[in-house]
N, C-alpha and C positions, 0 to 999 in steps of 0.2 A: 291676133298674130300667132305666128308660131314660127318653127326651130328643127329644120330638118338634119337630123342626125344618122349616120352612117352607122347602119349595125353589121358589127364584124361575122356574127355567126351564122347569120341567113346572107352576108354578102348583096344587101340592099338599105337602098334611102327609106328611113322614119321619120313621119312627121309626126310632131307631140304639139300638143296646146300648152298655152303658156302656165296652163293649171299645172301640169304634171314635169314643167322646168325648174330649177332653180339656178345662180348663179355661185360662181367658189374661185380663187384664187390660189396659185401654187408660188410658193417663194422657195426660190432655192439661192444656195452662196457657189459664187463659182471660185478658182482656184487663186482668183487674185482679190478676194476679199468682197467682190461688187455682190450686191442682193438684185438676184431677177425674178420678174414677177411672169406671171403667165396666168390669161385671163381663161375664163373657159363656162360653157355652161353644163349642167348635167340634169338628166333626164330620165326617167326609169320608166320602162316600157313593160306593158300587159302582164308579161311571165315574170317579172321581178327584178328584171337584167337593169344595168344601169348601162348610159352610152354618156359619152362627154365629144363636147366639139370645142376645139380651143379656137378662141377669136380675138380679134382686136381690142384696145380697152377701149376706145369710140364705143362700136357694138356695144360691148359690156358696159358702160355705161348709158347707154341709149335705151337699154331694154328693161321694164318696170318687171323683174321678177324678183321672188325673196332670196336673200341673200344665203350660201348652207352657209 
């Protein structure tokens, strides 16, 4: 499988293998107290750059990659 990620600085779709993904969560607090979560995977391509594509937690939990 793999994870195609949008790189902002060539302005083109990357496809990475699942070798070179991993998965990470973002929690933030909003103004009324609530914790929201935001799934996402991250991926770091050839020249060092990293890209992130945020997805559903389904997806995110559906895909067998290590957790950062």
């Amino acid at each position: 499988m793999s994870v195609v990620f949008y790189d902002v600085k060539h302005r083109t779709k990357v496809t990475l293998d699942d070798s070179k993904v991993c998965k990470t969560s973002y929690s933030s607090t909003t103004k009324s107290d609530a914790v929201r979560t935001r799934y996402a995977f991250r991926g770091k391509l050839d020249d060092g750059r990293n890209v992130t594509k945020f997805c559903s937690k389904a997806d995110w939990d559906a895909k067998n990659v290590p957790l950062e």
